[in-house]
C-alpha positions as CSV (number, residue, x, y, z in Angstrom):
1,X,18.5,14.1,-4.1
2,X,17.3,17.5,-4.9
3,X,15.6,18.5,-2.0
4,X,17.8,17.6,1.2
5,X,14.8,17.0,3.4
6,X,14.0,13.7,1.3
7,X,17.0,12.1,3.7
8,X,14.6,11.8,6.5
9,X,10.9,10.9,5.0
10,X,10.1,7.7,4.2
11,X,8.8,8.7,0.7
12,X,9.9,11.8,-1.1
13,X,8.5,11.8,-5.0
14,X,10.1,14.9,-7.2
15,X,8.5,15.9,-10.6
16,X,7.3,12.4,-11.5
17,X,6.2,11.5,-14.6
18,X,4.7,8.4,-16.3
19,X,4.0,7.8,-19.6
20,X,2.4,4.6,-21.4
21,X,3.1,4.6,-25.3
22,X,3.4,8.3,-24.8
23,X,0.6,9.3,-23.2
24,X,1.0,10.5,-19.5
25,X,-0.3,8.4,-16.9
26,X,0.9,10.3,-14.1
27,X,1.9,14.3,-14.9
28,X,4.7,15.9,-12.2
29,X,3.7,14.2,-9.4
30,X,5.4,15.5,-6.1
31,X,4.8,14.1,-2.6
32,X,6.4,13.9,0.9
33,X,4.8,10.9,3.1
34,X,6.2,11.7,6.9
35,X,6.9,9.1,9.2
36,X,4.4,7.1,11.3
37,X,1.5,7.9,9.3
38,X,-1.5,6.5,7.1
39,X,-1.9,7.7,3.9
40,X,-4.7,6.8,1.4
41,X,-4.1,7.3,-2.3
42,X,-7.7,8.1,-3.7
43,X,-9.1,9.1,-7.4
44,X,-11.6,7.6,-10.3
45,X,-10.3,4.5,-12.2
46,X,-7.1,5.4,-14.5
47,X,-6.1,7.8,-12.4
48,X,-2.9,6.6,-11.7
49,X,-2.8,5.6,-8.3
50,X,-1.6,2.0,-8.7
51,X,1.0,3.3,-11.3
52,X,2.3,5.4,-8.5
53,X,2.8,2.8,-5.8
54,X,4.5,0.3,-8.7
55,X,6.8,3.4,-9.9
56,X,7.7,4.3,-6.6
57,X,8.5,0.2,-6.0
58,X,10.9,0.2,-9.1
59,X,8.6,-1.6,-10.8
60,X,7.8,0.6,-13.5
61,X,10.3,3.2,-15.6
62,X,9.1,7.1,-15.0
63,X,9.5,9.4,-17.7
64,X,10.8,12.0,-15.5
65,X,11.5,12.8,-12.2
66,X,13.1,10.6,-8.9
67,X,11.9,9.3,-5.9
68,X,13.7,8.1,-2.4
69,X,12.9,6.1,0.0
70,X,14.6,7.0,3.4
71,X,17.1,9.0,1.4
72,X,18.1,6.4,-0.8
73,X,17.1,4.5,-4.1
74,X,14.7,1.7,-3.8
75,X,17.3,-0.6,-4.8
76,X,19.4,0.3,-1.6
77,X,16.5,0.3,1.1
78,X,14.4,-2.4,-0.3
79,X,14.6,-4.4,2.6
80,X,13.1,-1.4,4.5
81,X,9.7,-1.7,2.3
82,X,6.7,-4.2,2.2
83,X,4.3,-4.1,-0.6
84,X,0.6,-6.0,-0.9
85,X,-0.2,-6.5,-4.4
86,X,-3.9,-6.2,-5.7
87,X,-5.6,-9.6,-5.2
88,X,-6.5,-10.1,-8.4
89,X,-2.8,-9.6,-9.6
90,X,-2.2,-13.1,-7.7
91,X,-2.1,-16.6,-9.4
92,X,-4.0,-18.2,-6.5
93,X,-3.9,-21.6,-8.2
94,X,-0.4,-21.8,-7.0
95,X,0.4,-25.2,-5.0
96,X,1.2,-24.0,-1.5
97,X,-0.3,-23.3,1.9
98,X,-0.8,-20.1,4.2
99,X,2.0,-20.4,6.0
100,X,4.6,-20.9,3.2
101,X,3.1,-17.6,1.4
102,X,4.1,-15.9,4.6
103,X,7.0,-17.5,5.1
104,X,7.9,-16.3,1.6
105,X,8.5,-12.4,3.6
106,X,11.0,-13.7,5.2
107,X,13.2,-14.2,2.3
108,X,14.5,-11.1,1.0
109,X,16.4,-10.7,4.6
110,X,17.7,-14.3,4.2
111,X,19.4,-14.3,1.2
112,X,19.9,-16.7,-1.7
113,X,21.8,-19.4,0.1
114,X,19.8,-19.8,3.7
115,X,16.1,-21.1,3.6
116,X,13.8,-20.1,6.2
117,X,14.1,-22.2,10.0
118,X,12.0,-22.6,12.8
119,X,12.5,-19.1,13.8
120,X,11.1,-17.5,10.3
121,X,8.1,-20.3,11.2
122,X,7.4,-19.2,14.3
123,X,7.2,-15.3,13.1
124,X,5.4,-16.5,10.0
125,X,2.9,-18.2,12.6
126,X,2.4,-15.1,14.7
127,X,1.5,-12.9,11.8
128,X,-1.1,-15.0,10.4
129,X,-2.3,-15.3,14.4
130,X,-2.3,-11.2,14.2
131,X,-4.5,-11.2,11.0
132,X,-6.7,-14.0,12.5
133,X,-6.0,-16.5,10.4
134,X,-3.0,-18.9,12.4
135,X,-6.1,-21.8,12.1
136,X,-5.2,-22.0,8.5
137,X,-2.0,-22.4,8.5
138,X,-2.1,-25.6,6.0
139,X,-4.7,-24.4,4.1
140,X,-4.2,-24.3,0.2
141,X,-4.4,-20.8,-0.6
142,X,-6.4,-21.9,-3.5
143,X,-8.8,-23.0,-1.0
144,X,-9.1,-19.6,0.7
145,X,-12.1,-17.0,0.6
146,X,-10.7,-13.9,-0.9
147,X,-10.9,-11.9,2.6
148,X,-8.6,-14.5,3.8
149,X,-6.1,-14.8,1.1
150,X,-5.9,-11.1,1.6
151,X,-5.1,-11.6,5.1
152,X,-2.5,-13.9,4.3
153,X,-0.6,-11.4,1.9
154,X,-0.7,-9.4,4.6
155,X,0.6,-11.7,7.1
156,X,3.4,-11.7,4.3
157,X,3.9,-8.4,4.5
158,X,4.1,-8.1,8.2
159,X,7.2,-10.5,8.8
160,X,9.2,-8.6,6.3
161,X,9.3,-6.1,9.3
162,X,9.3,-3.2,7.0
163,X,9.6,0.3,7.7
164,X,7.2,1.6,5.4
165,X,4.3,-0.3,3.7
166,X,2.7,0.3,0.6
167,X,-0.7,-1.8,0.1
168,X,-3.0,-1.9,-3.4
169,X,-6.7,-2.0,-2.7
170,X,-6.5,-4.1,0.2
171,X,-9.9,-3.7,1.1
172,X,-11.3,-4.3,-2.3
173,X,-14.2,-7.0,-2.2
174,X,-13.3,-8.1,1.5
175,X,-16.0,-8.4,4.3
176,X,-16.9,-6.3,6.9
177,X,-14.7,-8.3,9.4
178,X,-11.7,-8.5,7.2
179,X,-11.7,-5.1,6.8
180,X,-12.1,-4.3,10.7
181,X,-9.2,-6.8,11.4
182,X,-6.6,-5.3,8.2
183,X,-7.2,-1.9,9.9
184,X,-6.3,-2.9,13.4
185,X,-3.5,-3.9,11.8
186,X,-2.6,-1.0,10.3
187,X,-3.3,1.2,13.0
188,X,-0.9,-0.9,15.0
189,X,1.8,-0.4,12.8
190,X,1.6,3.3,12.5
191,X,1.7,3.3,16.1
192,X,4.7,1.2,16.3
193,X,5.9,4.0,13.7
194,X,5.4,2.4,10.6
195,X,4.4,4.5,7.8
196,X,1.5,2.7,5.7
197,X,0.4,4.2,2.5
198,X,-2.8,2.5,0.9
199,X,-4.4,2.7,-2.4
200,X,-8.1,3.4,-1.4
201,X,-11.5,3.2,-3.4
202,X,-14.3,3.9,-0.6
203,X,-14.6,7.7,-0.1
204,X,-16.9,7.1,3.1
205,X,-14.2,6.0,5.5
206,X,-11.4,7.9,4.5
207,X,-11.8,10.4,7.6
208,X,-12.2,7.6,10.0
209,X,-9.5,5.1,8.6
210,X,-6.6,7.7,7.5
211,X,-5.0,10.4,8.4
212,X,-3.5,11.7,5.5
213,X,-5.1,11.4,2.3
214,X,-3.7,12.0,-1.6
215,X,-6.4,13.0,-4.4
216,X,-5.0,12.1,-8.1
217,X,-6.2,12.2,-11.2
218,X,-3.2,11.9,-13.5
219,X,-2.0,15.0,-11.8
220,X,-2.4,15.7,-7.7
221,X,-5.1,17.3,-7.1
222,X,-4.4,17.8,-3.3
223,X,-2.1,16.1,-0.8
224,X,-2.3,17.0,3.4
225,X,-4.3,16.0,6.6
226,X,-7.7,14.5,5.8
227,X,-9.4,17.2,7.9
228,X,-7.8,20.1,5.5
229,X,-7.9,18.2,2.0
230,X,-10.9,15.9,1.8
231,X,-13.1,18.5,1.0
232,X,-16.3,18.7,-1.7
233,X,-14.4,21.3,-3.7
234,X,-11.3,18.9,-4.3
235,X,-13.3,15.9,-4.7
236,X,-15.2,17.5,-7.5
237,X,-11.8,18.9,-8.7
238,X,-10.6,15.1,-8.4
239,X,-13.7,13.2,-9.8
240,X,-15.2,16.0,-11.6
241,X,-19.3,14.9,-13.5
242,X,-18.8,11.4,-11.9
243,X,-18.9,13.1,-8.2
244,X,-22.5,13.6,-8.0
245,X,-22.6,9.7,-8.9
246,X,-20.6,9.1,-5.8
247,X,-21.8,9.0,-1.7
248,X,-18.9,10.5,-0.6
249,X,-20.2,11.7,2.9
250,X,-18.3,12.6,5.4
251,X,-16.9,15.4,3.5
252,X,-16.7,19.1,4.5
């Protein structure tokens, strides 16, 4: 990799660049995500900051530029990362229950040949008991409210045992206590020294939830610790005439 720190983050992102039908959706992005640490991605709608999560995934072709994950390509430490899709990105009319959707984490550490046992059960039953929803185990996922289908993609997520999560909106349209229980799930994984990094829409709790904190707008705006770079001046740098439309408090 070109920078020979990149061997020991868990993200390091060099000179990215995204393009749909040539027009740049993401403009020499760089970014270094340190260990053991929650990072919201924020910025207006088409900013880029799903683009960026899916890119860094391998799921979409940059233009330019290279990223790593623990030193290595996505391809070769895939089994280190989790990822929560948006909600709405979800065919929720799928025939299955709770517990098979988490089950379903368990797989890429399986392999094609071996199907999941009692012991991928039992550790699909504890996460769905750590995101408070192990009552609905059976339950048709169809049949969920969306605060609790959310839970159980990340219940998914949480067997994979990853190393570093990265999570799309998952707080988008949940309720109040959906949105306390994700975080105490998050926090606990930072402090088991995960690193989380989370695509984020409501300025007013980015200082309580995160620590670190990412402004984009096609290009990044400003990247640090929420108490240097969640200011008013890069906001309005980051969300420019629509900031005044926004309650963005606490900001400094």
């Amino acid at each position: 990799m070109s920078n020979p720190s990149s061997s020991t983050l868990p993200v390091a992102v060099r000179d990215l660049t995204v393009a749909y039908r040539e027009e740049p959706v993401l403009w020499d992005i760089d970014l270094d995500v340190p260990p053991a640490t929650l990072m919201a991605i924020v910025g207006p709608n088409g900013a880029g900051k799903s683009t960026l999560i899916k890119t860094i995934l391998g799921l979409i072709e940059p233009a330019a530029g290279e990223v790593s994950i623990f030193g290595g390509t996505i391809q070769e430490q895939r089994r280190r990362v989790g990822y929560v899709p948006q909600r709405g990105s979800v065919d929720w009319d799928f025939p299955t229950n709770a517990l098979d959707v988490v089950m379903m984490g368990t797989y890429g550490r399986l392999g094609w040949f071996r199907r999941p046992g009692r012991g991928e059960q039992a550790e699909a039953r504890q996460a769905l008991g750590d995101v408070g929803m192990e009552e609905f185990a059976q339950r048709q996922i169809s049949q969920l409210s969306g605060g609790q289908q959310q839970r159980v993609f990340l219940a998914r997520a949480l067997v994979q045992d990853a190393d570093i999560y990265f999570m799309d909106e998952p707080l988008q349209g949940v309720d109040a206590t959906t949105e306390r229980a994700i975080m105490s799930v998050l926090r606990t994984l930072r402090e088991r020294g995960r690193t989380v990094v989370v695509v984020h829409h409501d300025l007013e709790t980015v200082a309580e939830y995160f620590d670190r904190v990412m402004l984009l707008n096609v290009r990044k705006i400003a990247e640090g610790p929420v108490a240097e770079v969640f200011t008013e001046e890069n906001l309005r740098r980051t969300y420019g005439g629509r900031f005044a439309l926004l309650q963005a408090a606490p900001v400094r």
